[in-house]
KEVEX-335160 format. One record per residue (C-alpha): residue number from 1; residue in three letters; x, y, z. Coordinates in steps of 0.02 Angstrom, whole numbers. Each point is the difference from the previous one (the first is absolute). Example, Ala and Ser with C-alpha at 12.3 -4.5 7.8 and 13.67 -1.06 7.14 Angstrom:
% KEVEX-335160
<1 "Ala" <615 -225 390>>
<2 "Ser" <69 172 -33>>
% end
This chain:
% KEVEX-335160
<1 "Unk" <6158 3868 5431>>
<2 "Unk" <-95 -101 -140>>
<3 "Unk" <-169 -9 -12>>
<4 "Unk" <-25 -53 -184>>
<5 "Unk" <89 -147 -20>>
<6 "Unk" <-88 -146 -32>>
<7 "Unk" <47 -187 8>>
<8 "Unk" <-154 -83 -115>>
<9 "Unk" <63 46 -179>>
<10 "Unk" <12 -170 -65>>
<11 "Unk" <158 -80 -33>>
<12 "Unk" <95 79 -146>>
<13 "Unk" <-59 -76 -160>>
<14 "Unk" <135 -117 -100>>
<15 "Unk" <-72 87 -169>>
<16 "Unk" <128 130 -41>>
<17 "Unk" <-73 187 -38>>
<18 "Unk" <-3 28 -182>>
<19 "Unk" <-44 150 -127>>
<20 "Unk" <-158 38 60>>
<21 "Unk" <47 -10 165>>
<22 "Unk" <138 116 -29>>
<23 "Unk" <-94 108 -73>>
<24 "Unk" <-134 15 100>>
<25 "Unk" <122 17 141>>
<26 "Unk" <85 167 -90>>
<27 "Unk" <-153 73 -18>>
<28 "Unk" <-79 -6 178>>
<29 "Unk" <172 76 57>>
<30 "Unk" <-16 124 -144>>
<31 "Unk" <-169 58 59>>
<32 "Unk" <81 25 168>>
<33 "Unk" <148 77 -35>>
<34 "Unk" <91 104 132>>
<35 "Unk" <-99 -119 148>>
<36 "Unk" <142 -78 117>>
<37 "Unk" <-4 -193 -25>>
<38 "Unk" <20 -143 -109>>
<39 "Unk" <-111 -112 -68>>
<40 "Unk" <39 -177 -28>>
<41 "Unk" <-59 -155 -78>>
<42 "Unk" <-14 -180 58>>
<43 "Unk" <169 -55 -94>>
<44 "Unk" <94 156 105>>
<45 "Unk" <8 111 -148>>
<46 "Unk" <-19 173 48>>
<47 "Unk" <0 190 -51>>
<48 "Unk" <3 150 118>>
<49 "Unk" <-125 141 -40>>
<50 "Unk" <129 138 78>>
<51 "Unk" <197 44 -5>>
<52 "Unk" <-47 28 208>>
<53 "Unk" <5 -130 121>>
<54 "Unk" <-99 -129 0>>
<55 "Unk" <-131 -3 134>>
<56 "Unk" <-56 -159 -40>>
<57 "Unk" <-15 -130 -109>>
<58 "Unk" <-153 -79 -72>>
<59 "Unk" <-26 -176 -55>>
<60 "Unk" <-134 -43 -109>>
<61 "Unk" <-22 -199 -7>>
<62 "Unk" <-93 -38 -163>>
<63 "Unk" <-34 83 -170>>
<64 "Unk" <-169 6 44>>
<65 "Unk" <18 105 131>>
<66 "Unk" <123 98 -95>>
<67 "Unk" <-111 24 -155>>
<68 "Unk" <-154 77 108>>
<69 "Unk" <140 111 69>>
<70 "Unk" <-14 80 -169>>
<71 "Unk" <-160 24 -20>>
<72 "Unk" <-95 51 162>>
<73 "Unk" <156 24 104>>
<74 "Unk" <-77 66 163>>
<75 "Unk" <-103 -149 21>>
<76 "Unk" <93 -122 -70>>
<77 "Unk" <136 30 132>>
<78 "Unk" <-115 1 138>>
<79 "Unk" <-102 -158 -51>>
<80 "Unk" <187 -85 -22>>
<81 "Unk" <97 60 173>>
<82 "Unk" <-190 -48 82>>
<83 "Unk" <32 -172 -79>>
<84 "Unk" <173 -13 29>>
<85 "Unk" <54 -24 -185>>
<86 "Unk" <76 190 18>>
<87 "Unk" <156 11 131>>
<88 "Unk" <79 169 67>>
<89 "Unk" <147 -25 94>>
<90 "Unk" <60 166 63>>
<91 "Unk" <-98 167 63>>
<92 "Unk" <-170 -15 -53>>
<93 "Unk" <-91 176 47>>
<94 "Unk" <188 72 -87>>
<95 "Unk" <-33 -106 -148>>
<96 "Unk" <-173 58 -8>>
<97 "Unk" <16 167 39>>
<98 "Unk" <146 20 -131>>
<99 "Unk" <-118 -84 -135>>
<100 "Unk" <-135 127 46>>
<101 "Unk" <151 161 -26>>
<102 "Unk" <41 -92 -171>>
<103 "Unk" <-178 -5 -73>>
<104 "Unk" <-21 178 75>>
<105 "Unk" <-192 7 -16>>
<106 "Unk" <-23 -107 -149>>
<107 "Unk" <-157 -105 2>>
<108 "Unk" <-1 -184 70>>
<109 "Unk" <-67 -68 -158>>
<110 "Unk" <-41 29 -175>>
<111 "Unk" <-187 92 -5>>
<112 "Unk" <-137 90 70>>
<113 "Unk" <-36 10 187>>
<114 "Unk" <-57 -170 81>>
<115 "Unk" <-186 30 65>>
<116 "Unk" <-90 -92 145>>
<117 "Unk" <-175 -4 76>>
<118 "Unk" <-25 106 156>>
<119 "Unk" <-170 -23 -1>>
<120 "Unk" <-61 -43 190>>
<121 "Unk" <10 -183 -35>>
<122 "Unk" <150 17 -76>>
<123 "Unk" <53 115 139>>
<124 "Unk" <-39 -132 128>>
<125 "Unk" <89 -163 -80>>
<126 "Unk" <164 130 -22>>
<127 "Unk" <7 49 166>>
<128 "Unk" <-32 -194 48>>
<129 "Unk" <160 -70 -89>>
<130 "Unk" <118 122 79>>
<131 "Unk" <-68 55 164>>
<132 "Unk" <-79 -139 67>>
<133 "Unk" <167 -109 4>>
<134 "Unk" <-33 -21 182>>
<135 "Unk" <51 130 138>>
<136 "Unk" <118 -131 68>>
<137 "Unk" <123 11 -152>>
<138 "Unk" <-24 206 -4>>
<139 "Unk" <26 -4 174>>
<140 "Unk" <184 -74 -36>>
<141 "Unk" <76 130 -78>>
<142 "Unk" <-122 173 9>>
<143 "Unk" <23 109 164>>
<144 "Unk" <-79 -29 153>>
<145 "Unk" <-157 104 -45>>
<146 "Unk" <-4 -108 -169>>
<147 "Unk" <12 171 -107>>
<148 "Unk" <17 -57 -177>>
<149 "Unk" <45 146 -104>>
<150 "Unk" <150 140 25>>
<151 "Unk" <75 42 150>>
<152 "Unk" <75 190 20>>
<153 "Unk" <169 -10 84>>
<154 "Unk" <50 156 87>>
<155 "Unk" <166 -55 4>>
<156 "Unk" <95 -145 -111>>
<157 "Unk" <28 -111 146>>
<158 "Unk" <-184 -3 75>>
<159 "Unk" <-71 -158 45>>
<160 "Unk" <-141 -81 -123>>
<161 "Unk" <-104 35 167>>
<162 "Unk" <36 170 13>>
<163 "Unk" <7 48 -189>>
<164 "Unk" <-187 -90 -7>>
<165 "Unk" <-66 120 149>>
<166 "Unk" <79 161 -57>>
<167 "Unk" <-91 -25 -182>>
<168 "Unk" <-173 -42 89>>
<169 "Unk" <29 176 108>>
<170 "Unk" <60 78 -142>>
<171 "Unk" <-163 -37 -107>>
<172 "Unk" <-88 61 154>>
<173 "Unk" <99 185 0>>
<174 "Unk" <-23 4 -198>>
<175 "Unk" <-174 -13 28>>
<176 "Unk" <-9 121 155>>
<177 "Unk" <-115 -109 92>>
<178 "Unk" <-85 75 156>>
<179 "Unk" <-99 -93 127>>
<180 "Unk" <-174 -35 12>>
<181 "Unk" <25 -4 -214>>
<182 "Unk" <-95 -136 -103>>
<183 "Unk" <134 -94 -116>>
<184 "Unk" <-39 -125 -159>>
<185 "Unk" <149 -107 -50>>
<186 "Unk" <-19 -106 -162>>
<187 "Unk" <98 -181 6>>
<188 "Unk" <66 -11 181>>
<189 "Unk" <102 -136 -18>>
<190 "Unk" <22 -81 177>>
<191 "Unk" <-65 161 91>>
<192 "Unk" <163 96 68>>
<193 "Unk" <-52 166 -78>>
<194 "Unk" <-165 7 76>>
<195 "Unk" <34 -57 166>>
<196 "Unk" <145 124 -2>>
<197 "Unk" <-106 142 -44>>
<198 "Unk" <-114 -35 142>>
<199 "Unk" <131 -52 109>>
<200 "Unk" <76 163 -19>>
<201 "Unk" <-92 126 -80>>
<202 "Unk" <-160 -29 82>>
<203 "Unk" <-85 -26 -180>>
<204 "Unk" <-143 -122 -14>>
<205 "Unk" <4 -111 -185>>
<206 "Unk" <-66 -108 -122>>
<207 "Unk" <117 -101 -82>>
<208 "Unk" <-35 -98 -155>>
<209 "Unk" <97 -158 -55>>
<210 "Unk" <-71 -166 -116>>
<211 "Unk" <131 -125 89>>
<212 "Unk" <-73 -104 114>>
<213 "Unk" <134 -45 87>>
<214 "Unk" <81 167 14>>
<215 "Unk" <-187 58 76>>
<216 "Unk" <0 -143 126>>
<217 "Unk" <157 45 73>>
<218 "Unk" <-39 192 -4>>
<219 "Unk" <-160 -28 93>>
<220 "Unk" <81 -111 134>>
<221 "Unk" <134 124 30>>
<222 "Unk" <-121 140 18>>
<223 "Unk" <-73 -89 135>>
<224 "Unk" <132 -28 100>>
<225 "Unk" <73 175 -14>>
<226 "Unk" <-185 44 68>>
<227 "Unk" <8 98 -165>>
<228 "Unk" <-156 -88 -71>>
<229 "Unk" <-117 137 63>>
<230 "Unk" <85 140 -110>>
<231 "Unk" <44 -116 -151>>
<232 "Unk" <-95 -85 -119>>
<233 "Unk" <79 -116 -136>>
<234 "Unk" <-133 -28 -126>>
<235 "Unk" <5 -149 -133>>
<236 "Unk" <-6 106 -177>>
<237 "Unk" <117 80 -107>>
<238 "Unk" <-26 197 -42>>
<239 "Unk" <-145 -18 -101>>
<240 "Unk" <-95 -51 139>>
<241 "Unk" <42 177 100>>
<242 "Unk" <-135 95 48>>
<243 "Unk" <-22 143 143>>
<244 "Unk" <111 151 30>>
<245 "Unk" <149 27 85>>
<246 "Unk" <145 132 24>>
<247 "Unk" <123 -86 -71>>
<248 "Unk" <52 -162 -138>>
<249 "Unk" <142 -114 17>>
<250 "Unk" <65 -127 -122>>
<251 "Unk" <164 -90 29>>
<252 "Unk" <58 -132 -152>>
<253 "Unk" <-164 -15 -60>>
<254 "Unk" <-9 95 -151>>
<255 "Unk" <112 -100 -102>>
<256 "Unk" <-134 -136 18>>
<257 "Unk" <-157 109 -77>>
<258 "Unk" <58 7 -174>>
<259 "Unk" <17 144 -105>>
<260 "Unk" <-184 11 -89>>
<261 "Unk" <-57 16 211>>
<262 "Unk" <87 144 26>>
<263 "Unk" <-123 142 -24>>
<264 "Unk" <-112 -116 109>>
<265 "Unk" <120 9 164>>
<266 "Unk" <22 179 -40>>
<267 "Unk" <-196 1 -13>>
<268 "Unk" <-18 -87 174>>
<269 "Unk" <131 121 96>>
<270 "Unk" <-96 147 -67>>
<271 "Unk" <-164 -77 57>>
<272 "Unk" <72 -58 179>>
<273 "Unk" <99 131 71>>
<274 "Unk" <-51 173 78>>
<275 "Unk" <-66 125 -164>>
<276 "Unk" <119 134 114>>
<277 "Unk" <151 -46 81>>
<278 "Unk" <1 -192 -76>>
<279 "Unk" <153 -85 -33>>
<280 "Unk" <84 -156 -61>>
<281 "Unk" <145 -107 -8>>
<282 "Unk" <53 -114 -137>>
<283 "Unk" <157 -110 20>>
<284 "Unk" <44 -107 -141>>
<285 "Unk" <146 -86 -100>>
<286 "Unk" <45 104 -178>>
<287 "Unk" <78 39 -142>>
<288 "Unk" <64 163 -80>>
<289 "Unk" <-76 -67 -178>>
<290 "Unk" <-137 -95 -32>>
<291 "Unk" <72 -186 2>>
<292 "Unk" <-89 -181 -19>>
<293 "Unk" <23 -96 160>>
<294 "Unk" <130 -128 12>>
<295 "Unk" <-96 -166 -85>>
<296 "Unk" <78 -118 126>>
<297 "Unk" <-56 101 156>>
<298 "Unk" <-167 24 -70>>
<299 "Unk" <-35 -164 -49>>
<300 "Unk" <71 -85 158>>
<301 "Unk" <14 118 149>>
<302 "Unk" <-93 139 -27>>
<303 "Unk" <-156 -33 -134>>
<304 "Unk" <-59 160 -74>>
<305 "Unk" <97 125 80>>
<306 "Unk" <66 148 -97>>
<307 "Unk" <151 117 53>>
<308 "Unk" <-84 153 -79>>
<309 "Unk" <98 188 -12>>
<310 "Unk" <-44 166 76>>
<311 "Unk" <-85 34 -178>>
<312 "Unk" <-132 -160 -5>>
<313 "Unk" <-49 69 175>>
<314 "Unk" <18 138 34>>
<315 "Unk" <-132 108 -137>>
<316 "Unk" <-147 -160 30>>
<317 "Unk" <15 7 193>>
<318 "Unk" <7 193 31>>
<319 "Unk" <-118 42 -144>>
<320 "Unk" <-143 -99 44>>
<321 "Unk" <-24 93 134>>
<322 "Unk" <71 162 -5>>
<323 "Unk" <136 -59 117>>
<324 "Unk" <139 109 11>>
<325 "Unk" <192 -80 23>>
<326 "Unk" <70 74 151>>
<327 "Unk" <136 -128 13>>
<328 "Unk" <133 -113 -105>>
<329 "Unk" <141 -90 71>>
<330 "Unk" <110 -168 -49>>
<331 "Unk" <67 -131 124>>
<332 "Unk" <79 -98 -106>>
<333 "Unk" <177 -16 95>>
<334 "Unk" <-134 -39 139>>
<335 "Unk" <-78 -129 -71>>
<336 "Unk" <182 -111 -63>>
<337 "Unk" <47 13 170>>
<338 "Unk" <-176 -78 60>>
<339 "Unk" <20 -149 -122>>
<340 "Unk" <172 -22 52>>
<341 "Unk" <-75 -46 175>>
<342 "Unk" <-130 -108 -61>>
<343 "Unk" <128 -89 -122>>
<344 "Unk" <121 -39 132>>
<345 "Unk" <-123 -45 144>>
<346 "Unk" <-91 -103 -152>>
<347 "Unk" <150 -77 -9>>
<348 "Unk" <24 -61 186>>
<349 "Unk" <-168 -81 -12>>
<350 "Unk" <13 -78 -160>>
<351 "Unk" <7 -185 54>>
<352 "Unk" <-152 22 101>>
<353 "Unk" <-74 77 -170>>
<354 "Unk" <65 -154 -82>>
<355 "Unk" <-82 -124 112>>
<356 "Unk" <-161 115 -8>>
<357 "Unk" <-11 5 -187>>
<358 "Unk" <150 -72 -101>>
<359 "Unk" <165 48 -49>>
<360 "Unk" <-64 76 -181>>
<361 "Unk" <-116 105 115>>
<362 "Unk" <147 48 79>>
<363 "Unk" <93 59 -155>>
<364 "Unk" <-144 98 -84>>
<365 "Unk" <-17 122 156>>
<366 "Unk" <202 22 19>>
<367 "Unk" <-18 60 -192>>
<368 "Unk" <-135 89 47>>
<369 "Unk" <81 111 158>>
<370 "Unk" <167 12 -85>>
<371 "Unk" <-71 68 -164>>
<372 "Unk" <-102 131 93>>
<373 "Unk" <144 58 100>>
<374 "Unk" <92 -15 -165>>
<375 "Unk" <-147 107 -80>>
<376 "Unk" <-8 124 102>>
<377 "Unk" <213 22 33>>
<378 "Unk" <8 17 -177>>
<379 "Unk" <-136 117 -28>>
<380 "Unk" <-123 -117 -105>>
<381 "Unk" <-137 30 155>>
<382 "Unk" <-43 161 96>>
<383 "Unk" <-89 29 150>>
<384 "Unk" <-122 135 -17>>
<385 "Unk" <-111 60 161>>
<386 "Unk" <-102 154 -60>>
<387 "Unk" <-96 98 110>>
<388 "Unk" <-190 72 -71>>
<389 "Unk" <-86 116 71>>
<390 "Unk" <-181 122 -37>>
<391 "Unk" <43 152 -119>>
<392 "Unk" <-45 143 99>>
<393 "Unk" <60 -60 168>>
<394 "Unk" <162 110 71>>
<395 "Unk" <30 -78 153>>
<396 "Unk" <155 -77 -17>>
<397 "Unk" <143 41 77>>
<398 "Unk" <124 115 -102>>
<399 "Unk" <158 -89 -9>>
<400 "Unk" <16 -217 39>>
<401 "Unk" <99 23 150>>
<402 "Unk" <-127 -70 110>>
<403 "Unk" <19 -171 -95>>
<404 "Unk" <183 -9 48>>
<405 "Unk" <-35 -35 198>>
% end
């Protein structure tokens, strides 16, 4: 099935490709040599970047377009497919996900790191653009319990239902919640985690979030899960946590505090939890090297996240508070197989997306989905959950077997 193919390139130019054309065409397939397509110009020349198969073939329908493709290639190509003046007519998370194997780690662009404000006005605005879409449109294509971040899927052929409820109850075992426990969870999203953990752990929370709509919704649902009693969603993000509590939770949010913040989260766990048998949880999308974020996500999906590694986190979060790391694991596999699910049931809905936004709305969130899952097939993207916990406290159990239920 073809998801990338679009139909609003404009009509092939009569202007025949010359030299520079040529050329420039050579040298983006140079650049990406060993990646399974071809790339073709407006006039139907074309060169293959591989002696494999071809898993698709992608048209480029100016020299404008083709010429930015040479200089700032990452957003060049998303600004063009968004627009329509780039067409890929074949597999597009294969195409993708063979570009990322080809580049193998290499930077998006030429330079340093791309930084961004994540000051708490900036914070706000961020969160704004992506989250508050409209819970309609999430509600398309995200599970039942609107969980927007990585499902955990016991088995291969688990439902997006299932996989989303065995990853909320398996952040509760990982944490070793008990009942009648005081929980703080930083960025909530749309509230599934902390109803779940009251629902079924008998935990009473705070949860933390700057979207308004996502809050809204939360709230409402507490209610009428007569929840409302034993969770409180609270408009702030986790500068604004004060209090104590057993435990810390934070599920896709870290990628949004920025890497100068990160001694300040750490700061905040170490200030909120218990000072002796404390622990946290922080889930968030990674890298194994230190890696500038892709420009076209962060300037149109995702403005100023960061996909940082283990090292950028790891040494500001635990040191600031003497935090010890109990706990490292990576759900990547996990996490292609929950964008696969989104993609495809994003898919389904997309002419109600069209008639909601417009069709280039459309096209910027397919690259979006498929790129992920092609990220994260390929290895560009990790997904690291890493467990903290208070220096001098033994009480956990001696082997993991108990998270394996």
């Amino acid at each position: 099935m073809q998801f990338g193919a679009s139909s609003l390139v404009p009509a092939a130019s009569a202007r025949t490709a010359g030299f520079v054309d040529r050329w420039a065409l050579s040298t983006i397939v140079s650049r990406l040599g060993g990646a399974a397509f071809r790339l073709q110009l407006w006039d139907g020349t074309a060169q293959g970047a591989s002696t494999s198969p071809s898993l698709a073939t992608v048209t480029v329908a100016d020299r404008g377009t083709l010429l930015r493709l040479l200089w700032r290639p990452a957003l060049a190509f998303g600004e063009a497919y968004a627009d329509g003046r780039i067409a890929v007519h074949g597999d597009l998370v294969a195409l993708l996900e063979s570009i990322n194997r080809a580049l193998a780690g290499r930077p998006y662009q030429r330079g340093g790191p791309a930084t961004h404000r994540t000051d708490p006005a900036a914070a706000r605005k961020n969160v704004h653009a992506h989250y508050d879409l409209g819970n309609d449109f999430y509600r398309l294509w995200l599970d039942e319990q609107m969980v927007y971040t990585c499902a955990y899927f016991t088995s291969p052929g688990d439902s997006l239902e299932a996989a989303q409820v065995a990853k909320l109850d398996y952040v509760c075992r990982k944490l070793r919640l008990q009942p009648g426990e005081t929980v703080v969870e930083a960025g909530c999203g749309w509230g599934a985690l902390a109803l779940h953990m009251a629902r079924h752990y008998g935990v009473t929370v705070r949860a933390f979030n700057i979207s308004a709509a996502q809050l809204a919704y939360a709230r409402a649902q507490a209610v009428r899960e007569g929840l409302a009693d034993r969770v409180t969603f609270e408009d702030g993000d986790y500068r604004t946590i004060d209090g104590r509590a057993d435990a810390f939770v934070s599920i896709g949010m870290l990628e949004h505090v920025g890497s100068e913040h990160y001694d300040a989260i750490g700061r905040v766990i170490g200030r909120v939890i218990d000072p002796v048998r404390g622990r946290a949880l922080v889930h968030f999308i990674g890298r194994n090297r230190p890696m500038p974020f892709n420009p076209w996500i962060g300037r149109y999906i995702f403005p100023g996240a960061h996909a940082p590694s283990l090292g950028e986190v790891l040494p500001p979060v635990a040191e600031a508070a003497n935090l010890s790391v109990v706990d490292v694991e990576n759900l990547r596999p996990h996490y292609a197989e929950t964008l696969r699910h989104w993609r495809e049931r994003f898919e389904t809905h997309a002419p109600d997306i069209s008639a909601r936004f417009d069709e280039r709305f459309v096209r910027m969130w397919r690259l979006y989905l498929a790129g992920a899952e092609a990220c994260f097939r390929s290895g560009d993207l990790q997904l690291f959950q890493i467990v903290l916990g208070r220096a001098s406290d033994n009480t956990a159990p001696w082997t993991r077997a108990d998270l394996y239920v």
